[in-house]
C-alpha positions as CSV (number, residue, x, y, z in Angstrom):
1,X,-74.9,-79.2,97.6
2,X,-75.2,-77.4,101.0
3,X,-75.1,-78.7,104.3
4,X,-77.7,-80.6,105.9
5,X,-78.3,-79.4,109.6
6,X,-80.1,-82.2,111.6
7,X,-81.7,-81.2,115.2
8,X,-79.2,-81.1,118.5
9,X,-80.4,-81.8,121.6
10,X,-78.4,-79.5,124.2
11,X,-79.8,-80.8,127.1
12,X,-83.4,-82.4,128.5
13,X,-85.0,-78.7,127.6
14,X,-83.6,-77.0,124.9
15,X,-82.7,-78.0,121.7
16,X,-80.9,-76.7,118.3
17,X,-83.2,-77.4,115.5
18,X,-82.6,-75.9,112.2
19,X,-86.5,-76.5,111.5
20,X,-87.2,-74.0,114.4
21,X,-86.0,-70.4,114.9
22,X,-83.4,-71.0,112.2
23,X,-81.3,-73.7,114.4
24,X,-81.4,-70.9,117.2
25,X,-81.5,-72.9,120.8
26,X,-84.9,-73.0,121.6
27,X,-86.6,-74.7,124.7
28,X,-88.1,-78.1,123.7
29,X,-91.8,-77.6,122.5
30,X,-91.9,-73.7,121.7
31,X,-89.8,-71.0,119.7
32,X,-89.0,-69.6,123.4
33,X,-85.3,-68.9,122.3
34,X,-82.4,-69.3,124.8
35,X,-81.1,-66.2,124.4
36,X,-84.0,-64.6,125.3
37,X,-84.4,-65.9,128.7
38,X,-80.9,-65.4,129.5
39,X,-81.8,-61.7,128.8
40,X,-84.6,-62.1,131.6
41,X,-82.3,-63.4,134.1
42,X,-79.4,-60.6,133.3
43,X,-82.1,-58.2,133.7
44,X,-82.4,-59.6,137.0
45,X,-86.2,-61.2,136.9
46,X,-86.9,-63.6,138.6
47,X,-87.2,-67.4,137.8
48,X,-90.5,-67.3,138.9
49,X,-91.6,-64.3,137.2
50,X,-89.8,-66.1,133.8
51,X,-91.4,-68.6,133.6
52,X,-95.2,-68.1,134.8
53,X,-95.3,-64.6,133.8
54,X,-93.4,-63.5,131.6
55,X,-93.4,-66.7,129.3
56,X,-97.1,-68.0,130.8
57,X,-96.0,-71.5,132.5
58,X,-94.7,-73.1,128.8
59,X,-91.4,-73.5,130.6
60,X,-90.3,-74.9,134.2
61,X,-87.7,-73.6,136.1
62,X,-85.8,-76.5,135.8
63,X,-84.9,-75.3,132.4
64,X,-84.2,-71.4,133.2
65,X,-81.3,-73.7,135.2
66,X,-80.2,-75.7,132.2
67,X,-79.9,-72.5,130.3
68,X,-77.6,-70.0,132.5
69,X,-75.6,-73.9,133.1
70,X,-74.9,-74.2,129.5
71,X,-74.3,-70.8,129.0
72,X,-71.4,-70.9,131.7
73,X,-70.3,-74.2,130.2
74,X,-70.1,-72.3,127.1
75,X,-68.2,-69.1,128.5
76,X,-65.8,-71.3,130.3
77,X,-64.8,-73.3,127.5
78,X,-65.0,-70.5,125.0
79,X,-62.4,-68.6,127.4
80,X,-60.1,-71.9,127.9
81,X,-59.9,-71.7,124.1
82,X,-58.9,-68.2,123.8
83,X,-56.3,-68.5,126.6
84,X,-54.7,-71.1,124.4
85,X,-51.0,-70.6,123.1
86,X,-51.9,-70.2,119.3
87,X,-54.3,-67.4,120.3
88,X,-52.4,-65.9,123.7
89,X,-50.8,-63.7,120.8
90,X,-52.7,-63.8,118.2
91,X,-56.0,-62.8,119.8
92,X,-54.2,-59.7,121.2
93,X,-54.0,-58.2,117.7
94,X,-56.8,-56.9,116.0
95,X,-58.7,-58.6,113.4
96,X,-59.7,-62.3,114.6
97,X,-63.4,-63.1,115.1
98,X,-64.5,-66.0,116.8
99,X,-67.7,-67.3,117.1
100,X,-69.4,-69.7,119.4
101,X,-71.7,-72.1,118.4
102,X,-73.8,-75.0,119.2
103,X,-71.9,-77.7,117.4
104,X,-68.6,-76.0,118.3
105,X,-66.3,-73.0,117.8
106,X,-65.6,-70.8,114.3
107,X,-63.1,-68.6,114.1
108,X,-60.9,-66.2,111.6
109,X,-58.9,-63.8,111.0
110,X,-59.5,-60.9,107.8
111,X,-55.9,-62.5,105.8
112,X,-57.5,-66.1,106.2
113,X,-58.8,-67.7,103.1
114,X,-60.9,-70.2,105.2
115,X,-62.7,-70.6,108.3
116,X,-61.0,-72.6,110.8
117,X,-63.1,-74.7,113.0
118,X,-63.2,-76.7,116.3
119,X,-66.5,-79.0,116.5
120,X,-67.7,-80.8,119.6
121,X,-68.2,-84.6,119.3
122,X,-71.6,-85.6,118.9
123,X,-73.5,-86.9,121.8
């Protein structure tokens, strides 16, 4: 039987939902994903322009902040991970994927028979 996925919240805006966007992070009350507002602000828009133009008022700026926040959380622990011993070496060679995700960090390498995982606690 497959997995069941229930809905994260990431934070008091944005939330993981597998019901919405395909468990993409989403801002709380629309299918606004994360990822795309991120886009807008490495584009170099404006918060303003965000979130009364660009995405007509349904999100507050407060939640533009919450998004580049987790985002760095993310990069910062992503790239504590990397710099670990195991993969010092082993990321150097070619061949290991890693992937980032909300509930915590998936990663292997093409000779692996199984995905190795590191999950985050639940809140």
């Amino acid at each position: 039987m497959g997995r069941q996925h229930k809905r994260v919240e990431l934070g008091q805006y944005i939330v993981a939902d597998p019901e919405i966007c395909h468990g993409k992070p989403t801002f709380k009350g629309t299918r606004i994903m994360v990822w795309q507002v991120l886009a807008d602000v490495a584009d170099g828009r404006s918060w303003e322009f965000i979130c009364n133009t660009r995405w007509g008022g349904r999100i507050p700026t407060a939640a533009v902040t919450e998004a580049v926040r987790l985002a760095q959380e993310a990069l910062l622990t992503l790239r504590r991970f990397l710099k670990h011993e195991r993969f010092n070496t082993v990321a150097k060679r070619m061949g290991l994927v890693v992937r980032a995700h909300y509930n915590g960090i998936h990663y292997w390498q093409g000779t692996w028979s199984t995905l190795q995982s590191v999950v985050w606690p639940p809140d």
